[in-house]
Backbone as CSV, one residue per row, in Angstrom:
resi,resn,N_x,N_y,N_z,CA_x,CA_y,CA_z,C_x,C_y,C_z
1,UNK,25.463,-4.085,5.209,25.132,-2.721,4.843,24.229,-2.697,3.612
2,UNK,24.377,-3.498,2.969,23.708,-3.349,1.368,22.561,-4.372,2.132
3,UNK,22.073,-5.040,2.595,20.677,-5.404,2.829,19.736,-4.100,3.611
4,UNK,20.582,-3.177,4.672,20.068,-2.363,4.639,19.473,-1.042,3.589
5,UNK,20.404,-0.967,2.688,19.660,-0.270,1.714,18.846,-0.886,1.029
6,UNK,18.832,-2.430,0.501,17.948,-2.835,-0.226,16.573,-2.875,0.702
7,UNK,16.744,-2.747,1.930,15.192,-2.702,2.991,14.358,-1.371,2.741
8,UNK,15.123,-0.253,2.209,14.425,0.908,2.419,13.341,0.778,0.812
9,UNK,12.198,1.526,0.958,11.558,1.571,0.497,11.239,2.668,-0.515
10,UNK,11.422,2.796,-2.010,12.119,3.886,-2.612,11.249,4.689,-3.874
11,UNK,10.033,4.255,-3.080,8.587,4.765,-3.982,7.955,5.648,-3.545
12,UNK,7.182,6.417,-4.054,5.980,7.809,-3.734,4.472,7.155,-4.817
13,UNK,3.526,7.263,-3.745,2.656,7.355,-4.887,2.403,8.373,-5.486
14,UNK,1.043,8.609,-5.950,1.134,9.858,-7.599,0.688,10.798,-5.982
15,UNK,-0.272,10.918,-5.451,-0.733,11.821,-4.628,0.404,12.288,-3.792
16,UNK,1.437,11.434,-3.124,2.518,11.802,-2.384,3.657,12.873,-3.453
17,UNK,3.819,12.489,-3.849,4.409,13.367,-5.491,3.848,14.633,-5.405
18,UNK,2.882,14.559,-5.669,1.668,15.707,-5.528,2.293,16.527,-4.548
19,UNK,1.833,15.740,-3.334,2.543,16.584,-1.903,3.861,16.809,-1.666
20,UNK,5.111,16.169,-2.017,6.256,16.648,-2.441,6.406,17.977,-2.986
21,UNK,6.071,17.974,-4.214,6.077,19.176,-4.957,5.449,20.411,-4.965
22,UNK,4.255,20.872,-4.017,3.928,21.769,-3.498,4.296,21.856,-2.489
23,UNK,4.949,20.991,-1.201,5.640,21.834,-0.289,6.789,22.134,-0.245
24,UNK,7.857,21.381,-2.029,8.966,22.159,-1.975,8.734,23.421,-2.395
25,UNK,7.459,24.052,-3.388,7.364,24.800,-3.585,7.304,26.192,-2.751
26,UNK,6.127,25.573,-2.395,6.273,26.417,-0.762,7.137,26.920,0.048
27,UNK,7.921,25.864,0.194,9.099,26.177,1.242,9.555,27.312,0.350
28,UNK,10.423,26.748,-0.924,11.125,27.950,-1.354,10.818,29.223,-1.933
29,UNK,9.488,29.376,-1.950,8.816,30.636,-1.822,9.213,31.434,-0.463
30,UNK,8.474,30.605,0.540,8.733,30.908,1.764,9.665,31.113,2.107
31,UNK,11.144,30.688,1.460,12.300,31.369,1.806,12.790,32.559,0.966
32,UNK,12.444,32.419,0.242,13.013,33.478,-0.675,12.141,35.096,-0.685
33,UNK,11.040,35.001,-0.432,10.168,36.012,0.185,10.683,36.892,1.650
34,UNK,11.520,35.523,2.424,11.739,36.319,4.059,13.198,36.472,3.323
35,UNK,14.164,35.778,3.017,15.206,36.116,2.233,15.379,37.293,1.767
36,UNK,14.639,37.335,1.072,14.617,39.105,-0.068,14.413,40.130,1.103
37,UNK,13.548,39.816,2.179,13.485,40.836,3.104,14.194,41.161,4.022
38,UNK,14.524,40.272,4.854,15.711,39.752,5.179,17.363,40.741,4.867
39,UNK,17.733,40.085,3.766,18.883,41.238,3.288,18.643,42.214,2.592
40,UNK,17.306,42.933,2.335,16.768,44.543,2.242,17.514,44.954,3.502
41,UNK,16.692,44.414,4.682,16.982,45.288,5.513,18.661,45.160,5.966
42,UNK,19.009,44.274,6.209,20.720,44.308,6.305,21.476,45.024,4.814
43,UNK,20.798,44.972,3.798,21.738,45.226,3.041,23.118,44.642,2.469
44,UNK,22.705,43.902,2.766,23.499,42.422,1.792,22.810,41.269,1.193
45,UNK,22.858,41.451,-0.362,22.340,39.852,-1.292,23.187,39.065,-0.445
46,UNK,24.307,38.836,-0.052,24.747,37.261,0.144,23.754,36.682,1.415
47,UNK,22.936,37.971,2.588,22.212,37.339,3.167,20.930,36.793,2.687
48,UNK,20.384,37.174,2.264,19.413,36.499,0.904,19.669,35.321,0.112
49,UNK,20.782,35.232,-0.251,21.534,34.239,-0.533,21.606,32.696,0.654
50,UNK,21.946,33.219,1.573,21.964,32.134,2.961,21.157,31.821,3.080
51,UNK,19.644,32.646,3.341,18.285,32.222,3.525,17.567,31.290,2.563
52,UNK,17.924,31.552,1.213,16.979,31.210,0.020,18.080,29.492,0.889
53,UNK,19.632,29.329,0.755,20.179,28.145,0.455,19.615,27.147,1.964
54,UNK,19.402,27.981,2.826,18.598,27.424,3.565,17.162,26.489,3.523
55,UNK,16.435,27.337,2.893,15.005,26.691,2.130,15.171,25.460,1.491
56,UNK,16.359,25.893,0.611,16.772,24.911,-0.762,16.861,23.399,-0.131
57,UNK,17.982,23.465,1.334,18.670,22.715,2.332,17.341,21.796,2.909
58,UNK,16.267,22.763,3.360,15.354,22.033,4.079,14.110,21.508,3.371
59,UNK,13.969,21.990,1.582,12.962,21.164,0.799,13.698,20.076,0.235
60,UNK,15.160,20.093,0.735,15.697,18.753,-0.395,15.554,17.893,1.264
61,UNK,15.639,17.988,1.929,15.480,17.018,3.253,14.182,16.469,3.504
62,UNK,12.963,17.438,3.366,11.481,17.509,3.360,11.094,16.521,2.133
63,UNK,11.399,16.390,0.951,10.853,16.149,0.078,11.449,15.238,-0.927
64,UNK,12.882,14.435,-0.963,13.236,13.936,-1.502,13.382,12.166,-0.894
65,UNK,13.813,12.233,0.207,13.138,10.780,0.768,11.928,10.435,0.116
66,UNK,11.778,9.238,0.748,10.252,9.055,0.221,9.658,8.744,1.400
67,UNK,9.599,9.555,2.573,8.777,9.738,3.840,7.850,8.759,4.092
68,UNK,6.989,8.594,4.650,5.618,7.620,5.090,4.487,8.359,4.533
69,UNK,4.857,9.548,4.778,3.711,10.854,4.623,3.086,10.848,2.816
70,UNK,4.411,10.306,2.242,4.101,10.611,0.817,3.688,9.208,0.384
71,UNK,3.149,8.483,1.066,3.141,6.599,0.783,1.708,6.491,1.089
72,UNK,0.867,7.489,1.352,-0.160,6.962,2.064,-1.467,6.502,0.685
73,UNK,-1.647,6.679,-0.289,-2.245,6.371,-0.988,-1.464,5.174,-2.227
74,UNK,-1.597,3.795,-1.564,-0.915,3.183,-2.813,-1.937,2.607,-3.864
75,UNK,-1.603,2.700,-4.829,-1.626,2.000,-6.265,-2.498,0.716,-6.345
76,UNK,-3.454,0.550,-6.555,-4.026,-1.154,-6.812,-3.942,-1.150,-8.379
77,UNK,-2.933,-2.103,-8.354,-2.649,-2.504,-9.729,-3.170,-3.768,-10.230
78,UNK,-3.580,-3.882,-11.898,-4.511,-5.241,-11.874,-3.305,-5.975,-12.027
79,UNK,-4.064,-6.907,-11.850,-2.888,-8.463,-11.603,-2.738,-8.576,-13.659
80,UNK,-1.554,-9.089,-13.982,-1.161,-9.285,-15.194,-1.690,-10.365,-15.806
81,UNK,-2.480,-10.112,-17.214,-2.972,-10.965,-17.788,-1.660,-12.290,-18.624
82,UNK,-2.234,-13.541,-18.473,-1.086,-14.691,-19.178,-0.837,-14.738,-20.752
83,UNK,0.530,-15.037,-20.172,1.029,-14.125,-21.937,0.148,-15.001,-23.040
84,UNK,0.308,-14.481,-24.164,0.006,-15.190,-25.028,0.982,-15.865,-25.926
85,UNK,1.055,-16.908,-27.128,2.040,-17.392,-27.617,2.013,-16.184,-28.717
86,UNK,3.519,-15.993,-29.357,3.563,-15.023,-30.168,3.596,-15.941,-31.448
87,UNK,2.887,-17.160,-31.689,2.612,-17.421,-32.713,1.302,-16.973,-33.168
88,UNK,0.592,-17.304,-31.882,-0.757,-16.741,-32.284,-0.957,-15.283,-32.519
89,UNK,-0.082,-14.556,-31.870,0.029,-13.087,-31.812,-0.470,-12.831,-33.531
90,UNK,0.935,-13.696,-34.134,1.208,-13.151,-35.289,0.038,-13.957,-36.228
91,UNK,-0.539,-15.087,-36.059,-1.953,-15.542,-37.405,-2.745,-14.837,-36.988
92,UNK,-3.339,-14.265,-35.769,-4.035,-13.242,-35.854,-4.232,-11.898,-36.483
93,UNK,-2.703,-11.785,-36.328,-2.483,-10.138,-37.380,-2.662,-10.688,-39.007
94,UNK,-2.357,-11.732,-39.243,-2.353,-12.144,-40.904,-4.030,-12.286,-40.861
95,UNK,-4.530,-12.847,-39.859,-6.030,-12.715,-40.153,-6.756,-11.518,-40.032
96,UNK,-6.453,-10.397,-39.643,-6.895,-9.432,-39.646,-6.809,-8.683,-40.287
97,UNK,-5.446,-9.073,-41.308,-4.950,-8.052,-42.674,-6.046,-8.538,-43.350
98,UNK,-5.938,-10.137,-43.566,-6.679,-10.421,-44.901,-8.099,-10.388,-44.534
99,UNK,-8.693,-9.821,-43.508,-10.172,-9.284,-43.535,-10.212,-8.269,-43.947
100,UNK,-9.722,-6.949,-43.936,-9.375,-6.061,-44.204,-9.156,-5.837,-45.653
101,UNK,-8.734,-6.522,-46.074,-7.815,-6.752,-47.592,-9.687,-6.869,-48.572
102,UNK,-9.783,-7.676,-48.121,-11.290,-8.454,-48.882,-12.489,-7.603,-48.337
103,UNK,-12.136,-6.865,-46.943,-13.817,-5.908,-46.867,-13.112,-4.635,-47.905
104,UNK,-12.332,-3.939,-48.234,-12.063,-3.258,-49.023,-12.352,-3.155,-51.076
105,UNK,-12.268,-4.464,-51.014,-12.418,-5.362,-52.437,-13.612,-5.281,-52.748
């Protein structure tokens, strides 16, 4: 069971994100617009209520996976430069103080 979850794939790129979040938007516009109208005409908020939790129901299903739909633009990331030693890290910074130190002087 746990190799099956570790198989699923649990990323969005930035553009899929993008598309996530305007069609939850959507949706729950879209529900809450027929919602409000909806129980006008019946005359009951709790039906308004059902409708909006409906929307809510079908943008968290729509949009919280991470679909195929939201994968389609991936990421080229540069390959990682080789570390450096953090000795050198650090005579570099002492050499850069004491340039600093003496162009000031």
């Amino acid at each position: 069971m746990l190799k099956l979850f570790k198989s699923w794939t649990t990323h969005m790129d930035y553009k899929g994100q993008k598309l996530a979040e305007q069609l939850f938007q959507a949706i729950i516009i879209l529900f809450a617009v027929v919602g409000f109208i909806w129980g006008y005409m019946c005359e009951q908020f709790v039906q308004t209520m059902y409708v909006l939790g409906a929307g809510f129901v079908l943008s968290c299903i729509l949009t919280l996976p991470p679909w195929p739909m939201y994968r389609r633009s991936p990421i080229e990331w540069l390959k990682p430069r080789p570390e450096e030693n953090s000795e050198d890290i650090s005579k570099d910074k002492d050499k850069k103080q004491i340039k600093k130190k003496s162009k000031s002087k």
